[in-house]
gemmi code that builds the backbone of each chain (N, CA, C; Angstrom):
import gemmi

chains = {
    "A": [
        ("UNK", (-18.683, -15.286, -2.556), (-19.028, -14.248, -1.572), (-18.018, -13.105, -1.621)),
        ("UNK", (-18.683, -11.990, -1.281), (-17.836, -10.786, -1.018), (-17.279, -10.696, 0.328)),
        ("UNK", (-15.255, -10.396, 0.630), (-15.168, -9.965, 1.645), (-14.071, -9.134, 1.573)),
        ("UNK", (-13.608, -8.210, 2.298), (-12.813, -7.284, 2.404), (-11.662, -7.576, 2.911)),
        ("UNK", (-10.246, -7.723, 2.359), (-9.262, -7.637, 2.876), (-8.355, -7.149, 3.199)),
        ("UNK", (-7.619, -6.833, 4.638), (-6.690, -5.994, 4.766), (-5.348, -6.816, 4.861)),
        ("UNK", (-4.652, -5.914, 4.646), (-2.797, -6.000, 4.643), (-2.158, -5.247, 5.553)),
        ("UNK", (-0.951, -5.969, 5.912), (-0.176, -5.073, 6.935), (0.844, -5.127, 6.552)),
        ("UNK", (1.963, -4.142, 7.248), (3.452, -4.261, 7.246), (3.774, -5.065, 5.460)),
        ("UNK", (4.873, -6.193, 5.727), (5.571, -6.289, 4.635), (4.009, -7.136, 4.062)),
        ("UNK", (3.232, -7.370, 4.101), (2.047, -7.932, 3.250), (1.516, -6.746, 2.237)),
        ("UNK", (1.621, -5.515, 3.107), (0.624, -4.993, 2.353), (1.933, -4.043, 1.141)),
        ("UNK", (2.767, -4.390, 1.916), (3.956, -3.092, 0.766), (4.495, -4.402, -0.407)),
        ("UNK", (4.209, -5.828, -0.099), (4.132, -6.506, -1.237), (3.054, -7.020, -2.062)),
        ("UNK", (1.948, -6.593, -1.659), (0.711, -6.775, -2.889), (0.303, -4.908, -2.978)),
        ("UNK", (0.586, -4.065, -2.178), (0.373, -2.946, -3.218), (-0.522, -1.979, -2.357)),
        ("UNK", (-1.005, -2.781, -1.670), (-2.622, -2.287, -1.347), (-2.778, -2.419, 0.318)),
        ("UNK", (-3.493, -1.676, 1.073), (-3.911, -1.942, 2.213), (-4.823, -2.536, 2.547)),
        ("UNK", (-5.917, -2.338, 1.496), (-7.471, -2.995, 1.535), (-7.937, -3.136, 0.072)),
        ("UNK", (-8.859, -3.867, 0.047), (-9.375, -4.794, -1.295), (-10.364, -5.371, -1.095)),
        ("UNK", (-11.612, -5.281, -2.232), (-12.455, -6.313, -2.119), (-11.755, -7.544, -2.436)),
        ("UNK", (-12.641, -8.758, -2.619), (-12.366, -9.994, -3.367), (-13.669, -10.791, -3.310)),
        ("UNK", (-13.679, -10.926, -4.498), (-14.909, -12.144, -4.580), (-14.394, -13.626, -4.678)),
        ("UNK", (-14.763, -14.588, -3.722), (-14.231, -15.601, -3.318), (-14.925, -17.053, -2.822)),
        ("UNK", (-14.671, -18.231, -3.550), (-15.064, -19.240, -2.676), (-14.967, -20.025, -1.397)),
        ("UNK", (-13.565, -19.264, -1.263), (-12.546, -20.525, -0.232), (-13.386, -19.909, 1.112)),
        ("UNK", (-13.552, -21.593, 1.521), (-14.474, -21.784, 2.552), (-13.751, -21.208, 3.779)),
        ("UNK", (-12.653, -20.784, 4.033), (-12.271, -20.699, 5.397), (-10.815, -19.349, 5.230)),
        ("UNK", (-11.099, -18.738, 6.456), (-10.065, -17.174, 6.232), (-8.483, -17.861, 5.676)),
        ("UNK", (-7.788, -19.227, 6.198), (-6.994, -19.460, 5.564), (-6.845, -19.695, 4.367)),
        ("UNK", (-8.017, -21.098, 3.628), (-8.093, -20.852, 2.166), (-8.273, -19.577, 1.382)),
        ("UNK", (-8.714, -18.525, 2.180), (-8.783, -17.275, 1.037), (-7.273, -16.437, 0.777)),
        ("UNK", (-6.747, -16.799, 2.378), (-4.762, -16.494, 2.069), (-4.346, -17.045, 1.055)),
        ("UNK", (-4.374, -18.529, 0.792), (-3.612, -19.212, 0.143), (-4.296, -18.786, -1.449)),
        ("UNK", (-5.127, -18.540, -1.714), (-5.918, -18.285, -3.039), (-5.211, -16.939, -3.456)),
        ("UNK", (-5.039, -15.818, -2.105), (-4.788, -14.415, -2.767), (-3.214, -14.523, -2.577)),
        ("UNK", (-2.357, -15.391, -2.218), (-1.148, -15.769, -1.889), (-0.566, -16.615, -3.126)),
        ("UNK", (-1.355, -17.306, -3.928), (-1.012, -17.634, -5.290), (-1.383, -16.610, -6.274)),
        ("UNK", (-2.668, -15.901, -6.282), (-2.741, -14.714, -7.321), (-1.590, -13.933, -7.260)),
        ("UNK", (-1.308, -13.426, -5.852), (0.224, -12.174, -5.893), (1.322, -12.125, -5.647)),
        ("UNK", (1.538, -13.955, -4.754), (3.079, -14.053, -4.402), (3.151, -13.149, -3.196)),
        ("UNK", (2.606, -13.509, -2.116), (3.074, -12.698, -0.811), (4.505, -12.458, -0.265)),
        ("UNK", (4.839, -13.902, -1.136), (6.081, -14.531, -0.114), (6.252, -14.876, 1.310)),
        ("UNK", (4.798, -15.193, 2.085), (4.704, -15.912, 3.403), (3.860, -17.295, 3.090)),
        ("UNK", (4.356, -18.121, 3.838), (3.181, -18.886, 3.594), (1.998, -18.838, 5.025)),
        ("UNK", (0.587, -19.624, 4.796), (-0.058, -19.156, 5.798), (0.286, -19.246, 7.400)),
        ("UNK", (0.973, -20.104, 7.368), (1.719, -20.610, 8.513), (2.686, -19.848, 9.224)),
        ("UNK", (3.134, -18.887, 8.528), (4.016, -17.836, 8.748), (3.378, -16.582, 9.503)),
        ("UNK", (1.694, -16.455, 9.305), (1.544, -15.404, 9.676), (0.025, -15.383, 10.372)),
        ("UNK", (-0.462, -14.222, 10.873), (-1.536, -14.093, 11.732), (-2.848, -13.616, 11.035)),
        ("UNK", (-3.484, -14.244, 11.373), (-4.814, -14.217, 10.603), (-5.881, -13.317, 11.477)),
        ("UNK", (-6.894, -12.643, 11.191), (-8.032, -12.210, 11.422), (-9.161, -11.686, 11.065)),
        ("UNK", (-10.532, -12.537, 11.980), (-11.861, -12.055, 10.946), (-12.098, -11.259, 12.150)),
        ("UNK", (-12.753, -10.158, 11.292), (-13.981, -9.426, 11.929), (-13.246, -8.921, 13.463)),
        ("UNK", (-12.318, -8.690, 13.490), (-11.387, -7.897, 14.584), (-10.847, -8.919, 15.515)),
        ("UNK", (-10.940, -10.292, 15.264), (-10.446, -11.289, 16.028), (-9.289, -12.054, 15.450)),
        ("UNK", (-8.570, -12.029, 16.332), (-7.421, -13.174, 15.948), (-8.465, -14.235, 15.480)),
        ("UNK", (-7.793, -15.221, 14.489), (-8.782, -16.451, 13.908), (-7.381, -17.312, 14.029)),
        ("UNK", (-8.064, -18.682, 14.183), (-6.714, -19.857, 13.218), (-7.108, -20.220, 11.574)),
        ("UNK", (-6.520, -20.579, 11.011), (-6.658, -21.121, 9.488), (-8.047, -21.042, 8.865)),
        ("UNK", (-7.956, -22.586, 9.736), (-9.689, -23.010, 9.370), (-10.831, -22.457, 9.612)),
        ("UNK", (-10.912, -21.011, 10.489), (-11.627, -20.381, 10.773), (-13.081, -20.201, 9.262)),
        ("UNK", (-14.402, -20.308, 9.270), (-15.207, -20.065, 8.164), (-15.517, -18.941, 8.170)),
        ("UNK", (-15.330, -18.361, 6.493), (-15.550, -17.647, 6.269), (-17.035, -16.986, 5.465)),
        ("UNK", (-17.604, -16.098, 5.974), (-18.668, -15.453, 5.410), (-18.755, -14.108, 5.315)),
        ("UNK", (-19.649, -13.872, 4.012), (-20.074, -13.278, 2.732), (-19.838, -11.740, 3.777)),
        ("UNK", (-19.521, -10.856, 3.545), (-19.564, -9.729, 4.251), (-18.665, -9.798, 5.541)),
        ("UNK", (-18.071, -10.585, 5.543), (-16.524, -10.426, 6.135), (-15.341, -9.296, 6.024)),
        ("UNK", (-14.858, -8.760, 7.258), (-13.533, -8.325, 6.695), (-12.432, -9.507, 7.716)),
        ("UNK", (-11.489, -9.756, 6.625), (-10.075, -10.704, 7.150), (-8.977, -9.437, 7.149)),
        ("UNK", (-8.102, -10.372, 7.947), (-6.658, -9.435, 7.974), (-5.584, -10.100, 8.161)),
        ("UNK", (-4.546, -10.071, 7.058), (-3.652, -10.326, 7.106), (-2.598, -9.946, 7.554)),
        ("UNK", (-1.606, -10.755, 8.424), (-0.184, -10.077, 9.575), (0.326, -10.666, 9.419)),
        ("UNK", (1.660, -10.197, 9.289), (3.236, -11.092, 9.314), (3.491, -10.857, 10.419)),
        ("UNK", (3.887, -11.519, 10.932), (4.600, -11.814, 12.435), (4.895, -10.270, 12.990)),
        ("UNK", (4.388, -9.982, 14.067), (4.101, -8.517, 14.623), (5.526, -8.038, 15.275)),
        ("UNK", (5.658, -7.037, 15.457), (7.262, -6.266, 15.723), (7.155, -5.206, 16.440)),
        ("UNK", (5.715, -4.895, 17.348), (6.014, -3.488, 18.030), (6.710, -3.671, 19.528)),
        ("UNK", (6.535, -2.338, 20.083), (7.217, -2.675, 21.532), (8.658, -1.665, 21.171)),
    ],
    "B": [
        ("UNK", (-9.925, 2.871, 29.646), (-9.342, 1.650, 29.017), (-8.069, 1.615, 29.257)),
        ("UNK", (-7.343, 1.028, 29.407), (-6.374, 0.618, 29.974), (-4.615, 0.456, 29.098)),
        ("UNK", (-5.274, 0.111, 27.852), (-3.879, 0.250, 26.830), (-4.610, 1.298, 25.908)),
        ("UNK", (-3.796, 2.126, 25.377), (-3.747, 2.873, 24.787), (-2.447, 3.202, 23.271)),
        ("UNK", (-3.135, 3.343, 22.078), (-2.135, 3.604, 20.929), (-2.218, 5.353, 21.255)),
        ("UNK", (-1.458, 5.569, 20.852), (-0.401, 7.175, 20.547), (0.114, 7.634, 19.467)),
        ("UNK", (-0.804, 8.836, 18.462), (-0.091, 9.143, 17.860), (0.824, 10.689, 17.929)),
        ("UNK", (0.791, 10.711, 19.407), (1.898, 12.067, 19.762), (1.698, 12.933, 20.902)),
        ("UNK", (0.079, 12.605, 20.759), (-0.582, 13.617, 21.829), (-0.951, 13.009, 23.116)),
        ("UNK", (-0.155, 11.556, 23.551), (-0.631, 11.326, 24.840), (-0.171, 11.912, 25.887)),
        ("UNK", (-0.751, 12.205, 26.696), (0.325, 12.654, 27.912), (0.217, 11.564, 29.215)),
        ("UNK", (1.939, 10.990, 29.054), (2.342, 9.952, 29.732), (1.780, 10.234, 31.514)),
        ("UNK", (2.164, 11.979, 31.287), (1.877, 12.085, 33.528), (0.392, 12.138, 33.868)),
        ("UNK", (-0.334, 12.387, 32.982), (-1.625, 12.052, 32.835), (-2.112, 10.362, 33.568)),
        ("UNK", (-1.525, 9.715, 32.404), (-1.587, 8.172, 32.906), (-1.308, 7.528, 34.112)),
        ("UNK", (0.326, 8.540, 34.176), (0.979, 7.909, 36.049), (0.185, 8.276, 36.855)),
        ("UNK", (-0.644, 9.368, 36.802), (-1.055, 10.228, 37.788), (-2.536, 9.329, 37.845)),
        ("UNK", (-3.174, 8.476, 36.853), (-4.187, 7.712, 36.781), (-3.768, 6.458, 38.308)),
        ("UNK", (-2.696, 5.958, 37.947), (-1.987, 4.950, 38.988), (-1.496, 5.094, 40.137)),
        ("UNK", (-1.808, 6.601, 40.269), (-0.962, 7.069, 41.982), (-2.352, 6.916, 42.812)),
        ("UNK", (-2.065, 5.697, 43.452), (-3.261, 5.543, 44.607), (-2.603, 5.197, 46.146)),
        ("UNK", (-3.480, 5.800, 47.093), (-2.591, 6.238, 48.583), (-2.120, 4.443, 48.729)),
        ("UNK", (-3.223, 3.498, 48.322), (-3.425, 2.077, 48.858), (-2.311, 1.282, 48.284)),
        ("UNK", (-1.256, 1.915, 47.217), (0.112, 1.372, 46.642), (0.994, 1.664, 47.116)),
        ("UNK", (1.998, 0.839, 47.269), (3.526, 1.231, 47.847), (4.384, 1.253, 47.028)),
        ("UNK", (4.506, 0.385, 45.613), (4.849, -0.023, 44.701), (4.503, 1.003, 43.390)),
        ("UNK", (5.697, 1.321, 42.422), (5.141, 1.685, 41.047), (6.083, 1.538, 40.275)),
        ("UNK", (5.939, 0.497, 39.049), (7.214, 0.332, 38.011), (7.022, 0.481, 36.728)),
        ("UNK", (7.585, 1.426, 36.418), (7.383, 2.149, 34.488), (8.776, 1.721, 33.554)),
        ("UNK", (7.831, 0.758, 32.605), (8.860, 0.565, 31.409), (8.904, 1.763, 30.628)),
        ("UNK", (9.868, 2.323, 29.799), (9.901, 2.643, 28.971), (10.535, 2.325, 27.580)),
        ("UNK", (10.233, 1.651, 26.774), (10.993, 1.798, 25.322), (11.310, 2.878, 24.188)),
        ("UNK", (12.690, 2.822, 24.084), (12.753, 3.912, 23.754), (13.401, 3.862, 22.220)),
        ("UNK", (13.107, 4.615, 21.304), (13.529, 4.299, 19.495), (14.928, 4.469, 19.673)),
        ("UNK", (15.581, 3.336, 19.455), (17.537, 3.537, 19.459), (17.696, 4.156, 18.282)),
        ("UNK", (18.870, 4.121, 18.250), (19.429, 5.129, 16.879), (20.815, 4.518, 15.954)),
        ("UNK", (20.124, 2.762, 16.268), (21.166, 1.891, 15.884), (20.274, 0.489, 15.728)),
        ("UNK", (20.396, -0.609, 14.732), (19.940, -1.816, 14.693), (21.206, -2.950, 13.557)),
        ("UNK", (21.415, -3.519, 14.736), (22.084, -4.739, 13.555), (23.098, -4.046, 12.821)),
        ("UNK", (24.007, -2.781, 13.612), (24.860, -2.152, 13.141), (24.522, -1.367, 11.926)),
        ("UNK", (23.718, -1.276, 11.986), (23.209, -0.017, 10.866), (22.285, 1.068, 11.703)),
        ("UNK", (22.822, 2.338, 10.797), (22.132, 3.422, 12.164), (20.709, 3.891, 11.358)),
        ("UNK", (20.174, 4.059, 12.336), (18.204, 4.147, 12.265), (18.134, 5.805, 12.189)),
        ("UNK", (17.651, 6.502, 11.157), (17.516, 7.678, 11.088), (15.872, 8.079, 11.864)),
        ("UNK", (15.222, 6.828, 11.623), (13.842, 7.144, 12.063), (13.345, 5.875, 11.798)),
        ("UNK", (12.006, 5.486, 12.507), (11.593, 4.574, 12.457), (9.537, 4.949, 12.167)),
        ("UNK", (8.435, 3.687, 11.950), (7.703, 4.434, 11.759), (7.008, 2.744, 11.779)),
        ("UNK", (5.507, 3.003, 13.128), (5.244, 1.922, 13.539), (3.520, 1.736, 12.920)),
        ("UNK", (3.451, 0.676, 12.334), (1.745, 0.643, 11.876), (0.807, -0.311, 12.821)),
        ("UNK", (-0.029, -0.182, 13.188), (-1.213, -0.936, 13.654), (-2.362, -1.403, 13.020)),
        ("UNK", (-2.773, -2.565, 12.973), (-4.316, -2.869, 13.319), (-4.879, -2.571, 14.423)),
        ("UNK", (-5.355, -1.264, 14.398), (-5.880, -0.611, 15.627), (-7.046, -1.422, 16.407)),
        ("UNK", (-8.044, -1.577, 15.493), (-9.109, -2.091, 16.584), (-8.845, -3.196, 17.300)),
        ("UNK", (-7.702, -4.029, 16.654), (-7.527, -5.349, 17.298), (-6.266, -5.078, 18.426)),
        ("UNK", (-5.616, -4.016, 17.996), (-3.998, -4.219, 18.764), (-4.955, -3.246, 20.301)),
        ("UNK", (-6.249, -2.525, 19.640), (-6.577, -2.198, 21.390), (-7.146, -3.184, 22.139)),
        ("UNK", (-7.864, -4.300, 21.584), (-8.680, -5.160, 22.142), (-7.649, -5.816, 22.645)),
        ("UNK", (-6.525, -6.767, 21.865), (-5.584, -7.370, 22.871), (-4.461, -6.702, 23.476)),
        ("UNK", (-4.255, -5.279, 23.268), (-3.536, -4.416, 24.755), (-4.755, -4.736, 26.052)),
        ("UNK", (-5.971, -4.752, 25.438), (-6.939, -4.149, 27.048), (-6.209, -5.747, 27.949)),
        ("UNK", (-7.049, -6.611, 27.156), (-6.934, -8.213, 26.826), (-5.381, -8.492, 27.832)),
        ("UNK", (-3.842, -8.148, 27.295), (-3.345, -8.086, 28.264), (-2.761, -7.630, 29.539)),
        ("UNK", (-3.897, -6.205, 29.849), (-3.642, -5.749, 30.603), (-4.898, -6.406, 31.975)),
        ("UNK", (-5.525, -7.010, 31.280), (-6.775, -8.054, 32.027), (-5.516, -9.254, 32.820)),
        ("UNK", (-5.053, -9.653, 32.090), (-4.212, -10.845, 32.271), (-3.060, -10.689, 33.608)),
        ("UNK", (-2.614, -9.351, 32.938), (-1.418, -9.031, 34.199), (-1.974, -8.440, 35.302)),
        ("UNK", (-3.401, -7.851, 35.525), (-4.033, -7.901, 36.630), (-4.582, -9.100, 37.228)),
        ("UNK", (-4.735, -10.036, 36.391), (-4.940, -11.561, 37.071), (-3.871, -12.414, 37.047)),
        ("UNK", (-3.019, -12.432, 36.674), (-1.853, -13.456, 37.123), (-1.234, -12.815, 38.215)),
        ("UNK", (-1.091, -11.139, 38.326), (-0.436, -11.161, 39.700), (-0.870, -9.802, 40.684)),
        ("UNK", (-0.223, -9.942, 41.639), (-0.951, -9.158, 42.618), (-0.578, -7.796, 42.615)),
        ("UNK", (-1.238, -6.949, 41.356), (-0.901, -5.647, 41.226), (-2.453, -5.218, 41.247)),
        ("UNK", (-2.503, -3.821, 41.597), (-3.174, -2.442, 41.644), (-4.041, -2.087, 40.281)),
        ("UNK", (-3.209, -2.013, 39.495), (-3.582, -1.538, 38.050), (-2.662, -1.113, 37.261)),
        ("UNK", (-2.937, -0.816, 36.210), (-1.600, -1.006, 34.689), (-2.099, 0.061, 33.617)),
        ("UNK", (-1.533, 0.161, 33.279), (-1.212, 1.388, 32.051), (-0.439, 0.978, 30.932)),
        ("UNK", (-0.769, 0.739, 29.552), (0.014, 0.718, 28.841), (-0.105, 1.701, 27.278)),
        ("UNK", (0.786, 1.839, 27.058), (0.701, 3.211, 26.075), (1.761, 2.897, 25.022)),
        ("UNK", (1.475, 2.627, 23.196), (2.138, 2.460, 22.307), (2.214, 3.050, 21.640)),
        ("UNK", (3.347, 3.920, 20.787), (3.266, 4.910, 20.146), (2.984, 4.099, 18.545)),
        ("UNK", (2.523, 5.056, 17.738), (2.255, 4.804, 16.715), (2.777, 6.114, 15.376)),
        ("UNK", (2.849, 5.585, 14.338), (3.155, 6.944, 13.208), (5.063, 6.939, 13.161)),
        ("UNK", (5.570, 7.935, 12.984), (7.140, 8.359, 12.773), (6.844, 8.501, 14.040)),
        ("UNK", (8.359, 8.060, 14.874), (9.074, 8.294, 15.504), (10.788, 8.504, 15.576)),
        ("UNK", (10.858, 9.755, 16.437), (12.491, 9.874, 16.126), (13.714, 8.837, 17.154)),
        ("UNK", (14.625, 8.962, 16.907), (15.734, 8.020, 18.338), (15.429, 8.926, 18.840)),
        ("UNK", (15.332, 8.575, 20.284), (15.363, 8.920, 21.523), (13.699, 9.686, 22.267)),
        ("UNK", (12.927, 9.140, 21.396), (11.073, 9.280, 21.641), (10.535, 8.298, 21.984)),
        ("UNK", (9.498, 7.749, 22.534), (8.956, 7.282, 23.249), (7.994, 6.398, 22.092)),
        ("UNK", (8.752, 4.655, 22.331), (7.728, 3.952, 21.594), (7.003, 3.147, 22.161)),
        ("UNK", (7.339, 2.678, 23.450), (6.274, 2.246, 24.589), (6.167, 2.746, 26.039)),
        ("UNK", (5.049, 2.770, 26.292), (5.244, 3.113, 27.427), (4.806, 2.665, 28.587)),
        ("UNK", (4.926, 1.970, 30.336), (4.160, 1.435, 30.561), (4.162, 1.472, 32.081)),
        ("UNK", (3.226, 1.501, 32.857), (2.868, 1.560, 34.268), (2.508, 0.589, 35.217)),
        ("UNK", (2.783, 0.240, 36.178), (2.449, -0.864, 37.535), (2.444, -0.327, 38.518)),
        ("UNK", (0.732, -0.159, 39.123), (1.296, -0.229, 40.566), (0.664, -1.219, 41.345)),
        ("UNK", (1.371, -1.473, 42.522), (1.237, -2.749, 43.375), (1.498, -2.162, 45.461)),
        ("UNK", (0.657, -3.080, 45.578), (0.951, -2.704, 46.926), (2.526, -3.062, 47.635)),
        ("UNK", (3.112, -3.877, 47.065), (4.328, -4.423, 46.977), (5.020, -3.849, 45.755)),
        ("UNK", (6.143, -3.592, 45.736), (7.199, -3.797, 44.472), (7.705, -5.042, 43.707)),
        ("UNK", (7.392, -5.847, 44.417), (7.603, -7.445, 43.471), (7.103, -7.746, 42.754)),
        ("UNK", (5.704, -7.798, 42.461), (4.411, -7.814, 41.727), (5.057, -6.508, 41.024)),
        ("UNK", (4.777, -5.795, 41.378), (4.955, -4.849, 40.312), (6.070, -4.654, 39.322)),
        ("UNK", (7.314, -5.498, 39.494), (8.275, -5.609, 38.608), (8.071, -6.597, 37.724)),
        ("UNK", (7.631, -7.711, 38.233), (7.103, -9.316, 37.040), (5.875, -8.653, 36.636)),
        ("UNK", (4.643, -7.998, 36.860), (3.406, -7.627, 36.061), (4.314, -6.568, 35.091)),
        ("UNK", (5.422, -5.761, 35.290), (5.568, -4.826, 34.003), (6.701, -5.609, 33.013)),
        ("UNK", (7.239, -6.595, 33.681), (8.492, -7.349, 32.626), (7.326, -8.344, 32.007)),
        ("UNK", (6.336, -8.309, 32.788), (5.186, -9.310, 31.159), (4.501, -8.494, 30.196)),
        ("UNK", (4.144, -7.966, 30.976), (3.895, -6.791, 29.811), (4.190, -6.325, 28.819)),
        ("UNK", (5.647, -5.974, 28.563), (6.367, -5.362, 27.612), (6.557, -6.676, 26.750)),
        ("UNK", (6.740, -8.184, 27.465), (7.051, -9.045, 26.574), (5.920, -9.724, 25.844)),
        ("UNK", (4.598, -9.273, 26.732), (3.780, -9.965, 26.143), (2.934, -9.002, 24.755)),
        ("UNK", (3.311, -7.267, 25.204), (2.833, -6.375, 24.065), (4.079, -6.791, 23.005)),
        ("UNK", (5.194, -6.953, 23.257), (6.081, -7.358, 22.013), (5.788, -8.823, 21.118)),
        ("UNK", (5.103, -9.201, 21.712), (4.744, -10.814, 21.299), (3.282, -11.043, 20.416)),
        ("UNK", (2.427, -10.207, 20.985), (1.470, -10.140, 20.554), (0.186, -9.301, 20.146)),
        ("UNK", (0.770, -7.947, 20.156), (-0.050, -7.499, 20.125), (0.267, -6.664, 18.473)),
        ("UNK", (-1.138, -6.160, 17.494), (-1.249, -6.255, 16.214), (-0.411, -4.829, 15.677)),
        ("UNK", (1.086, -4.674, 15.809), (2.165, -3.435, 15.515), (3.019, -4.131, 14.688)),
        ("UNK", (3.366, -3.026, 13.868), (4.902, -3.527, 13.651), (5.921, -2.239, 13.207)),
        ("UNK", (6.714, -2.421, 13.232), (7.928, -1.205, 13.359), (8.516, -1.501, 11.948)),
        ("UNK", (8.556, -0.611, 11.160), (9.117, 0.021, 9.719), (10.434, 0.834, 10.200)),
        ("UNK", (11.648, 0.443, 9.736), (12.892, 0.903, 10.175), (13.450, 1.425, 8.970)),
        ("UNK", (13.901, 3.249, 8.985), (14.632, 3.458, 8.076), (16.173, 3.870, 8.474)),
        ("UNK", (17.071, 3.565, 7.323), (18.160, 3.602, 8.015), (18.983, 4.534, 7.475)),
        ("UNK", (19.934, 5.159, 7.741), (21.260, 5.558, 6.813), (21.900, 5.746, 5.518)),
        ("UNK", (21.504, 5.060, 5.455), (22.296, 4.205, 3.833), (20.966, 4.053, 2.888)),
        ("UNK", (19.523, 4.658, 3.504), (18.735, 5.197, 2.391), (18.097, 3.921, 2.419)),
        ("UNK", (18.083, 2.306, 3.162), (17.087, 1.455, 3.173), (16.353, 1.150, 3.927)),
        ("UNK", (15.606, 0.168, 3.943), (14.084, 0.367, 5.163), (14.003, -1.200, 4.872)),
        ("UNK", (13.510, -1.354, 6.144), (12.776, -3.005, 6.832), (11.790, -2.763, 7.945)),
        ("UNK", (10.635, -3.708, 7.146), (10.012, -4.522, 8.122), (10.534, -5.442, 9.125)),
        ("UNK", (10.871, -4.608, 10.597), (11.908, -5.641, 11.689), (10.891, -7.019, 11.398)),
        ("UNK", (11.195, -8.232, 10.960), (11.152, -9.239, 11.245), (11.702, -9.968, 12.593)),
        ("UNK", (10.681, -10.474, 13.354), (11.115, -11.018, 14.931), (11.505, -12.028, 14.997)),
        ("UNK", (11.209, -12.968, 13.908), (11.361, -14.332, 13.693), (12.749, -14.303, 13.120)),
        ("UNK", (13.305, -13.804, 12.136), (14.281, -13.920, 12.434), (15.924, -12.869, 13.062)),
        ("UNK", (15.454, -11.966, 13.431), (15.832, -11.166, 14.059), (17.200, -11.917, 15.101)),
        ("UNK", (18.447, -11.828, 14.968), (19.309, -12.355, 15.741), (20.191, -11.114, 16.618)),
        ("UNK", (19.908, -9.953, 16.499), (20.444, -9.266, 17.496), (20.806, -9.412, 18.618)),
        ("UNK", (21.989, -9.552, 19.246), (22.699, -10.618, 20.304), (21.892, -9.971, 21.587)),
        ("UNK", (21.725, -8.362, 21.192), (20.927, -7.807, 22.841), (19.765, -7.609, 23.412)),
        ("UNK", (19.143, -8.796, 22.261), (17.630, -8.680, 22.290), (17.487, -9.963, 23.481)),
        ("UNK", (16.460, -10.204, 24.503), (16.224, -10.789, 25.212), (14.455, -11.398, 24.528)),
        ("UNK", (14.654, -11.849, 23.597), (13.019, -12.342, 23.021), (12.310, -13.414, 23.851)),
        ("UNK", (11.018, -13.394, 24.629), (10.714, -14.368, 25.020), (10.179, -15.443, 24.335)),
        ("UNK", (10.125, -16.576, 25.221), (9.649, -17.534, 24.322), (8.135, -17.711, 23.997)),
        ("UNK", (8.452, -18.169, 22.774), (7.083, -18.067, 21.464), (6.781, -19.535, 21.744)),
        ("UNK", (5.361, -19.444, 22.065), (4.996, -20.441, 21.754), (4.592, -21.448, 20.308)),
    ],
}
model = gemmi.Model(1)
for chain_id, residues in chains.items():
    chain = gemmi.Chain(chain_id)
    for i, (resn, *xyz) in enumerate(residues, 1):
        res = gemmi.Residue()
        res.name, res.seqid = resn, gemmi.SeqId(i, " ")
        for name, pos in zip(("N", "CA", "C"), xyz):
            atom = gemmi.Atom()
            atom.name, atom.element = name, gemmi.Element(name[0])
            atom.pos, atom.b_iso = gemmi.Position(*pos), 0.0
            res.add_atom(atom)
        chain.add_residue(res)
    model.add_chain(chain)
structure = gemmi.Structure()
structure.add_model(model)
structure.setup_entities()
């Protein structure tokens, strides 16, 4: 399936990019971290950081589908 | 709506002036403000990014919360976003209450709970020509008062 991913803060200034397709199997918004987290070397692991589909905070196991956008966050710092 | 991101053009008396109601006795405004120092290295400028659609949904989200946990009026909260210089305005935030008690614990959650959770983060450049992503986690700055993470 196709879904769109975004990057933030130190995620996105270490894979390059803010947004990206990806064509993908991993059944759930965390397996698709850990898949694009071995392709580029984030240097977080998923556990480290905040996940979200479709404008919602998610946990891990959250499922993922075809026309999704996810988002990836390292531990947030405003204020 | 109730929290609001900023990229320069908000006007803060706008907002207070949203919260001045005859039926309050009470009104308490945080402000955070960009220091011009971190971890002994001096901050020439700083420069804050968002996931906007989400960091407004859970500003509204906790400004729902601090009108239901305590007995305040209504709330205002306002985050700047983009470059900012020391001594500009990177949060900003409003309580009023028919009391002043309520209105001091609804704005000290606030600030801790927009620092905790809501989808920002602050890009720090410094002096000496380097830059960080403030990391909170491990962040040991002795004058930081961080609440607790669940």
């Amino acid at each position: 399936m196709k879904v769109t991913v975004l990057y933030f803060a130190l995620l996105k200034q270490r894979r390059g990019l803010s947004e990206e397709c990806v064509q993908t199997d991993a059944a759930s918004v965390g397996g698709l971290y850990q898949e694009v987290n071995a392709r580029h070397g984030l240097g977080m692991e998923a556990n480290q950081i905040k996940l979200a589909r479709n404008e919602d905070f998610c946990a891990a196991s959250e499922p993922l589908a075809d026309g999704d956008t996810v988002a990836f966050m390292p531990p947030v710092s405003g204020g | 709506m109730r929290f609001h991101l900023d990229n320069g053009v908000a006007d803060i008396g706008a907002f207070r002036q949203e919260l001045l109601r005859l039926d309050a006795g009470g009104y308490c405004s945080f402000e955070g403000w960009v220091r011009n120092h971190h971890l002994g290295k001096d901050v020439l400028h700083l420069e804050y990014e968002a996931f906007a659609p989400l960091a407004l949904k859970q500003g509204e989200l906790l400004v729902e919360q601090a009108l239901s946990r305590f007995d305040i009026l209504d709330a205002r909260v306002v985050h700047g976003l983009g470059k900012l210089m020391p001594g500009e305005l990177a949060v900003w935030i409003g309580v009023c209450a028919v009391h002043r008690a309520s209105a001091f614990e609804a704005c000290r959650f606030l600030i801790d709970a927009v620092k905790d959770t809501v989808p920002v983060w602050k890009h720090e450049f410094y002096a000496d020509g380097s830059s960080v992503w403030v990391d909170p986690t491990t962040c040991t700055c002795s004058a930081h008062n961080h609440s607790d993470k669940a």
